[in-house]
C-alpha positions in Angstrom: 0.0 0.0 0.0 0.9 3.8 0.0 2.6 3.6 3.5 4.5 0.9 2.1 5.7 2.7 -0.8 6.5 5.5 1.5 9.2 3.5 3.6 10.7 1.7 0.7 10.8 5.3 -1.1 12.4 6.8 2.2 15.0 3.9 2.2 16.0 4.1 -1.3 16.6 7.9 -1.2 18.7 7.7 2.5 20.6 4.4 1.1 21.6 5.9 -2.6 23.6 8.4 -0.9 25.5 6.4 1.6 28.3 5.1 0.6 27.9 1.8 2.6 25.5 1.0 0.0 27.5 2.1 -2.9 26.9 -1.3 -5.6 24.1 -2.3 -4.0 20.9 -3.2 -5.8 18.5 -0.9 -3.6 15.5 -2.5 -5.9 16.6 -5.9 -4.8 17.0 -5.0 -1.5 13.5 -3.1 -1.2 12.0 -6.1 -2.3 13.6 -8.8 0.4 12.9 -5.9 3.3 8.9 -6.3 1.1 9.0 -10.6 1.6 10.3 -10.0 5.4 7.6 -7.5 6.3 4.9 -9.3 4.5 4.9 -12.3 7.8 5.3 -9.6 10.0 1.9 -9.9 12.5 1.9 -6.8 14.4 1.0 -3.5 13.9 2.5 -0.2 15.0 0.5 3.2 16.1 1.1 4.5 12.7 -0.2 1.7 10.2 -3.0 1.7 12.8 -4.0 5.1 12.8 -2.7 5.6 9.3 -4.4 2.3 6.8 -7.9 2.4 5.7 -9.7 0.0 7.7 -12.9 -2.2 6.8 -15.2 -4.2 9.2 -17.6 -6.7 9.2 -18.9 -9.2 11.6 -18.5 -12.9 11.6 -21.7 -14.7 12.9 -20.7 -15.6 16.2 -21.6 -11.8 16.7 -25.0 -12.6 16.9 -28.6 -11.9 14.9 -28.8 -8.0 16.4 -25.3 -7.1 14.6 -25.5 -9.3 12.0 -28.5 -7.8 10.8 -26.8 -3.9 10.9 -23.8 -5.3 8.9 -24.0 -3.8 5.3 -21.7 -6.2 4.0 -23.8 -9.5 5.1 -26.3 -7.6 3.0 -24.0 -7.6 -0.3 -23.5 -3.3 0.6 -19.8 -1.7 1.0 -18.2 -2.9 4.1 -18.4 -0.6 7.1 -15.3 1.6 8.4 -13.3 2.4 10.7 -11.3 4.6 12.1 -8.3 4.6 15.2 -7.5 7.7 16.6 -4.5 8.9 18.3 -6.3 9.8 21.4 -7.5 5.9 22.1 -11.0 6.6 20.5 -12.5 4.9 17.7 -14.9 6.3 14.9 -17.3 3.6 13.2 -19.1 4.5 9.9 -21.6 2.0 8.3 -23.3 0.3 11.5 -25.6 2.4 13.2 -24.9 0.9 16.7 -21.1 1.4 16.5 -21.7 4.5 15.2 -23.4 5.5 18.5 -21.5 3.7 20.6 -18.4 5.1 22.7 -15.7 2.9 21.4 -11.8 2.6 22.4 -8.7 0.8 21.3 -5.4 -0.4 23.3 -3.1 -2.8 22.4 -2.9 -5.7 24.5 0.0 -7.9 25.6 -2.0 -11.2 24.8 -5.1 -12.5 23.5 -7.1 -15.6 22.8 -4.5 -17.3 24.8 -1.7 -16.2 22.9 1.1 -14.0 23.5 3.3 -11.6 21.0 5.1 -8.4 20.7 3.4 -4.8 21.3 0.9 -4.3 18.1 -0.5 -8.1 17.8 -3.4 -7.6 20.0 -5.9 -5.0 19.9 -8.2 -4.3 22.5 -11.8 -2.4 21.8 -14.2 -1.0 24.4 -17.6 -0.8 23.1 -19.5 1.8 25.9 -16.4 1.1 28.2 -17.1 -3.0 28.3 -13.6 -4.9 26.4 -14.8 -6.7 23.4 -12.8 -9.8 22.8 -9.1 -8.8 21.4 -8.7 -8.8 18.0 -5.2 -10.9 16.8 -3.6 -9.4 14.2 -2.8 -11.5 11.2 -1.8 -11.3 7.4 -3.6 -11.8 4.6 -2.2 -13.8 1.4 -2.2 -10.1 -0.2 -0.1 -8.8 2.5 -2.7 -6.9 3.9 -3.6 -6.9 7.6 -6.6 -8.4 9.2 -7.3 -8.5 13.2 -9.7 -11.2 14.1 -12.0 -11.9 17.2 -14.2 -14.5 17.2 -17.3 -11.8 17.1 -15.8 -10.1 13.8 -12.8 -8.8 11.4 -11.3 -5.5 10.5 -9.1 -5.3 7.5 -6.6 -2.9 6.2 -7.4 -3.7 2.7 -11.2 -3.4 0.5 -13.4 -6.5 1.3 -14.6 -8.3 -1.8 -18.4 -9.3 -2.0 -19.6 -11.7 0.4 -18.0 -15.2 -0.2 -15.6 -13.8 -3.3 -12.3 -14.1 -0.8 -12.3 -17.9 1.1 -9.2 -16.5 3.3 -12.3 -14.2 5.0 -15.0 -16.5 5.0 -15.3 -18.8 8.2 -13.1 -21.5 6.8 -10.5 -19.3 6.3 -10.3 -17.6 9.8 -9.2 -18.1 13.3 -11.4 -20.1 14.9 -11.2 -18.2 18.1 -14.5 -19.2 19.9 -13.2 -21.6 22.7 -9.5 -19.4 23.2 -11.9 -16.5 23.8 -14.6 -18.2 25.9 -13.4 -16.5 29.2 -12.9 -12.5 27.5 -16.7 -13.5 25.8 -18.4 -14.1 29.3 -16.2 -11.1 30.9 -17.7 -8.6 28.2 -21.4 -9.9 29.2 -20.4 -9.4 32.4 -19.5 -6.0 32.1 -22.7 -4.2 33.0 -23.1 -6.1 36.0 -19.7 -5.9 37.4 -19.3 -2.3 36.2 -22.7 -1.8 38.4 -21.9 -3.8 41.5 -18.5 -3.2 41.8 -18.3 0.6 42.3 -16.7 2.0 45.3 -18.8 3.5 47.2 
């Protein structure tokens, strides 16, 4: 993508005028640095904040989102958008769009661990949605998957056109997220009884 392009661009510039790299095929180069990154699963603050980012939901989400998603009804996927301040701006899904919503990264999820950027954490109305796990797609694109639904850093085809984002093709994520599942649907209660007084 653009950003991409922006870092190799950068690179070739800085490295055609050092004379470490004097001989060296910067092309050849940029493209092994491309291969490397292309496995890399974690995000920083910038690609975050920075890539176009598309949602949907997977159905594990349930019949009430399911039936806002535009894109389980064959309509452009919704977005979204992270902010610097740790807010989150929805655009396509009438109840995100409402809703106060906040990222975080997170040091694990669905019982895995990784470096800072391979978790996201979202608040929807201050209860933690289960993480997201960052992930590649075979395009080199970025997707971040809970078991409730998918964000990717790329345009989703029609429904069913891409098998790497239909339900065969994604984390299955439902039993590693069991326990964050039941502490989101417990989030209204414990947010309630567990106030100081």
């Amino acid at each position: 993508g653009p950003l991409w392009r922006q870092r190799v661009a950068g690179k070739l510039v800085v490295r055609s005028a050092d004379p470490f790299y004097k001989g060296v095929d910067l092309q050849k180069e940029a493209v092994r640095c491309a291969l490397r990154d292309s496995t890399r699963s974690w995000l920083t603050d910038v690609e975050l904040m920075n890539l176009s980012w598309f949602f949907r939901f997977r159905p594990a989400a349930g019949q009430h989102w399911l039936s806002q998603d535009p894109y389980l009804r064959n309509q452009t996927p919704a977005r979204a958008k992270f902010l610097p301040c740790g807010r989150m701006e929805f655009e396509g899904i009438e109840g995100l769009e409402t809703a106060r919503t906040e990222w975080s990264w997170a040091t694990r999820g669905a019982k895995r661990r990784g470096p800072r950027g391979s978790f996201l954490r979202v608040s929807l109305d201050g209860a933690p949605v289960p993480s997201y796990v960052v992930t590649r797609h075979p395009n080199w694109g970025f997707v971040m998957q809970n078991c409730w639904g998918i964000f990717t850093s790329f345009p989703m085809e029609q429904k069913a056109a891409d098998p790497h984002l239909e339900e065969g093709g994604l984390l299955d994520l439902t039993a590693d997220q069991h326990g964050e599942v039941l502490r989101y649907r417990l989030s209204p209660w414990l947010r309630c009884c567990c106030r100081q007084p």
